[in-house]
C-alpha positions in Angstrom: 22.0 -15.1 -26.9 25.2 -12.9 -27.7 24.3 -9.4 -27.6 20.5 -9.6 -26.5 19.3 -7.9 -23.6 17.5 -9.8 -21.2 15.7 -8.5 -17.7 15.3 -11.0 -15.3 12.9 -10.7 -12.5 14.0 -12.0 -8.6 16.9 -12.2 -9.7 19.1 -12.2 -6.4 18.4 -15.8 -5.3 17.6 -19.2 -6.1 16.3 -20.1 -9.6 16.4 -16.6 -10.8 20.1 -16.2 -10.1 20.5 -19.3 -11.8 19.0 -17.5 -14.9 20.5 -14.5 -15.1 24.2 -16.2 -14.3 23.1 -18.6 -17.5 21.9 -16.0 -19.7 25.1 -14.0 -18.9 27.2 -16.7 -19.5 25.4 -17.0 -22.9 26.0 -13.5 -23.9 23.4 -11.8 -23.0 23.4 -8.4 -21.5 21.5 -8.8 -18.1 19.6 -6.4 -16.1 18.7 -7.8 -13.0 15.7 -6.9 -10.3 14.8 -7.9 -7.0 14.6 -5.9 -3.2 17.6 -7.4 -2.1 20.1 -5.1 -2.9 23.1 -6.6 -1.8 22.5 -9.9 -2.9 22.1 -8.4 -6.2 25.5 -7.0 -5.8 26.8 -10.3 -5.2 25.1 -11.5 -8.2 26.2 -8.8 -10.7 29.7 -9.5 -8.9 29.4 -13.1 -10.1 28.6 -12.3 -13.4 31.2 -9.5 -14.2 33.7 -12.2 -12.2 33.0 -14.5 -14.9 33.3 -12.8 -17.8 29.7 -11.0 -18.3 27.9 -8.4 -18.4 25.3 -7.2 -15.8 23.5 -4.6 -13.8 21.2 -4.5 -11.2 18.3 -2.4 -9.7 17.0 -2.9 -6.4 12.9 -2.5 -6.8 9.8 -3.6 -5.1 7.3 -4.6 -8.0 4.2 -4.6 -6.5 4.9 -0.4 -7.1 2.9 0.9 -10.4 6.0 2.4 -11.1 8.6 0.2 -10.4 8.2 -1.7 -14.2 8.6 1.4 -16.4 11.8 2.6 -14.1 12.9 -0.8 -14.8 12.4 -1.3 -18.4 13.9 2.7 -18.6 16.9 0.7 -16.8 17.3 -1.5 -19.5 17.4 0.7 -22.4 19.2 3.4 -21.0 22.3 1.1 -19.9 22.1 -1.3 -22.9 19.7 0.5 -25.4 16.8 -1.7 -26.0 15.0 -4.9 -24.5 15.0 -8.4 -26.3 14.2 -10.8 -23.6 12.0 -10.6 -20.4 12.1 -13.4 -17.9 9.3 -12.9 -15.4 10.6 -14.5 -12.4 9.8 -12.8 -9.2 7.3 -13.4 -6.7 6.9 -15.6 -3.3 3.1 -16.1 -1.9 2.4 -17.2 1.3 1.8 -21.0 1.9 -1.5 -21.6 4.4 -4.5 -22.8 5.3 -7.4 -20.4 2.9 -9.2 -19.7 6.7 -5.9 -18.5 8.1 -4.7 -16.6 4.5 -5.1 -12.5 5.1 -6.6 -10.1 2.6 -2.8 -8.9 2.6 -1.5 -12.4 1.6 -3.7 -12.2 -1.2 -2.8 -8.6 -2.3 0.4 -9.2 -2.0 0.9 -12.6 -3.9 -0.7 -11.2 -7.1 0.6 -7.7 -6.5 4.1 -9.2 -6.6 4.1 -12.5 -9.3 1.0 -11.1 -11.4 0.3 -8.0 -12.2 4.2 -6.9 -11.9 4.3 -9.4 -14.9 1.6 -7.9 -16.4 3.4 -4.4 -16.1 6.4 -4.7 -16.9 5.3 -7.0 -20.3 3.4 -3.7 -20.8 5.7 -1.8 -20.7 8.3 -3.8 -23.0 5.9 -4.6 -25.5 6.7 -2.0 -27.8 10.5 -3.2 -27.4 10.0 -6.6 -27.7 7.7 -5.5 -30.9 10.2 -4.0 -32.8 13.4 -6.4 -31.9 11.5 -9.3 -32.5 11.9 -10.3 -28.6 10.6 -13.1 -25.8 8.8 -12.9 -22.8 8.6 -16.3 -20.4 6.9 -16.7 -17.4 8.1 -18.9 -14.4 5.2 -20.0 -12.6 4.5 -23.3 -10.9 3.2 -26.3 -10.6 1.1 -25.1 -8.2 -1.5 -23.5 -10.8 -2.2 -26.8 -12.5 -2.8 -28.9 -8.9 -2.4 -26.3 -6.3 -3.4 -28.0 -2.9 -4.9 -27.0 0.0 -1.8 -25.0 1.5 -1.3 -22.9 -1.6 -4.5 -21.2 -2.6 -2.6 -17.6 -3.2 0.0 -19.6 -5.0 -1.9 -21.9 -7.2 -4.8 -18.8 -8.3 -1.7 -16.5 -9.6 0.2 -19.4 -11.4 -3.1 -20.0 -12.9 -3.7 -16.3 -13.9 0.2 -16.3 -15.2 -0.6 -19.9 -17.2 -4.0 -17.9 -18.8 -2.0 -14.5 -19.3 0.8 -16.5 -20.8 -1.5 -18.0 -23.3 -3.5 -14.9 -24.4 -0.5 -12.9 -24.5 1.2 -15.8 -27.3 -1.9 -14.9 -29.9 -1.1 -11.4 -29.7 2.9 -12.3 -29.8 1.8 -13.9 -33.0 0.5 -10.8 -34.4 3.0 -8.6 -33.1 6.4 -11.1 -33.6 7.0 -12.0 -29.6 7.5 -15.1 -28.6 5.8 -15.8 -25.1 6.2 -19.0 -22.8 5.6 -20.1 -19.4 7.9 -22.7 -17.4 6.0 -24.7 -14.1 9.1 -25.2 -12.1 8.5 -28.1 -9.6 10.1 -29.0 -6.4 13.6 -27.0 -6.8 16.2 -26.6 -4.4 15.4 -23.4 -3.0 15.5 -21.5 0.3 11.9 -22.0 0.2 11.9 -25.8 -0.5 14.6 -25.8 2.3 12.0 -24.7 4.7 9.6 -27.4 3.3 12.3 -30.0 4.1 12.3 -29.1 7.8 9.0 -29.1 8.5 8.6 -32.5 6.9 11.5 -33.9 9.0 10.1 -32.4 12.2 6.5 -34.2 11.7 8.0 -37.4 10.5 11.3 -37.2 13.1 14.0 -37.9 10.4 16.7 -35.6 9.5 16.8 -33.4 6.0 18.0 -35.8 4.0 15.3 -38.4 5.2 12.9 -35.8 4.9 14.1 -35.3 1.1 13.6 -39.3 0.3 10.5 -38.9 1.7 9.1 -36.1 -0.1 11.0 -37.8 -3.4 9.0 -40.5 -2.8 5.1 -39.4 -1.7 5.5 -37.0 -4.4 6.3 -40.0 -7.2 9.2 -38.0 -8.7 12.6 -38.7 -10.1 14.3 -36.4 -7.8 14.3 -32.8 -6.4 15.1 -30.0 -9.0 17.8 -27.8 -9.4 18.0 -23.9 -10.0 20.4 -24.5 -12.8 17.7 -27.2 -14.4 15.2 -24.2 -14.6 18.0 -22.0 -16.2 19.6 -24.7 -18.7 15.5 -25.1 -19.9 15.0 -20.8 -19.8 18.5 -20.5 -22.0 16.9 -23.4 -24.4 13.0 -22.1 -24.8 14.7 -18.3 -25.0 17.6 -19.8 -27.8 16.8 -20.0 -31.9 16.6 -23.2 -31.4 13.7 -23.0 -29.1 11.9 -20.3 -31.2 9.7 -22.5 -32.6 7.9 -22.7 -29.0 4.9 -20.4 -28.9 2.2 -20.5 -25.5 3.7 -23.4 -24.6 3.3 -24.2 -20.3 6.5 -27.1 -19.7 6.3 -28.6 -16.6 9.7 -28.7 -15.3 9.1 -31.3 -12.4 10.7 -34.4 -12.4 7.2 -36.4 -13.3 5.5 -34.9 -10.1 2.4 -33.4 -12.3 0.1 -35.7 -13.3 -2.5 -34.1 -14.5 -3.0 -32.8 -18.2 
């Protein structure tokens, strides 16, 4: 990774901190995005702290703008793009007759077609330095449930982009991936884990063995599992990988 020049998406929490503090630690040059822009700071903090090399810009991606002044980002402070990690984007977890047009807009807005822009817009980058693109979905769009509608139909759109994008990446010399992160040890799952120990009256960590066990799994994820996989599939050693969609679950999936 020494020398490449990777932006990572949601980058100021959670799994994609874990990737960008990873790729950083492998030598890559990392810009990182997210709204936060403080806890981007801390992040960029980290990474100078430990001996890499990082900047940050505070964006909302669901702007038709927001991917070029990103990708301009990139080139201007490290003069080219090799890597894109597609990372960002909550939805909103409900019921489809309580879900708003605005949950909708807003979960493809953010995880979908700010993918779709900002690959756009690298493309010709990634073209000519022989770059990588992957895309952190979810489980979700292989068996999304009935409390993630918005979430399941853009990992699904992100699996199918992911795939049509690898032909062209064959033409054009870009590798392009998708990773289905599971149950990981997020702020999100965190609020997951409480409401499972409120309707089953145990506390978080009984709540955790439970949702270990109804979910037939080997154990909750980390954000550093997803990153240890990214810096592997993004690696020469993981170049042979072309549309592949890894489940990165703990056995939870079992569908094909």
């Amino acid at each position: 990774m020494n020398g490449k020049i990777a932006i990572v998406t949601g980058a100021s929490r959670g799994i994609g901190r874990s990737i960008a503090m990873r790729l950083a630690k492998d030598g890559a040059h990392v810009v990182l995005c997210a709204r936060d822009e403080g806890a981007l700071r801390e992040v960029v903090a980290a990474i100078d702290a430990a001996g890499g090399t990082a900047c940050a810009v505070s964006l909302d991606l669901r702007g038709p703008d927001a991917a070029a002044r990103l990708a301009r980002t990139a080139v201007d402070s490290y003069g080219g793009i090799d890597i894109i990690v597609n990372n960002a984007g909550a939805t909103t977890r409900g019921d489809f007759e309580s879900l708003t047009e605005e949950d909708w807009s807003d979960g493809f807005a953010l995880k979908f077609f700010a993918a779709v822009r900002l690959t756009r817009t690298a493309w010709p980058q990634l073209k000519r330095r022989g770059g990588s693109v992957l895309n952190i979905a979810g489980i979700g769009g292989r068996t999304p449930g009935p409390q993630f509608a918005v979430g399941g139909s853009v990992n699904a759109a992100l699996l199918s982009l992911t795939k049509s994008l690898a032909d062209v990446g064959i033409r054009d010399g870009v590798q392009v991936n998708a990773i289905n992160p599971g149950a990981i040890r997020t702020e999100r799952l965190a609020k997951r884990l409480e409401a499972v120990a409120l309707l089953k009256g145990v506390d978080i960590v009984g709540a955790e063995v439970a949702f270990v066990r109804e979910a037939n799994m080997t154990r909750l994820g980390e954000p550093d599992d997803v990153a240890n996989l990214v810096a592997y599939v993004l690696s020469p050693a993981g170049r042979f990988l072309q549309g592949s969609i890894i489940d990165l679950d703990g056995g939870q999936t079992k569908t094909f």
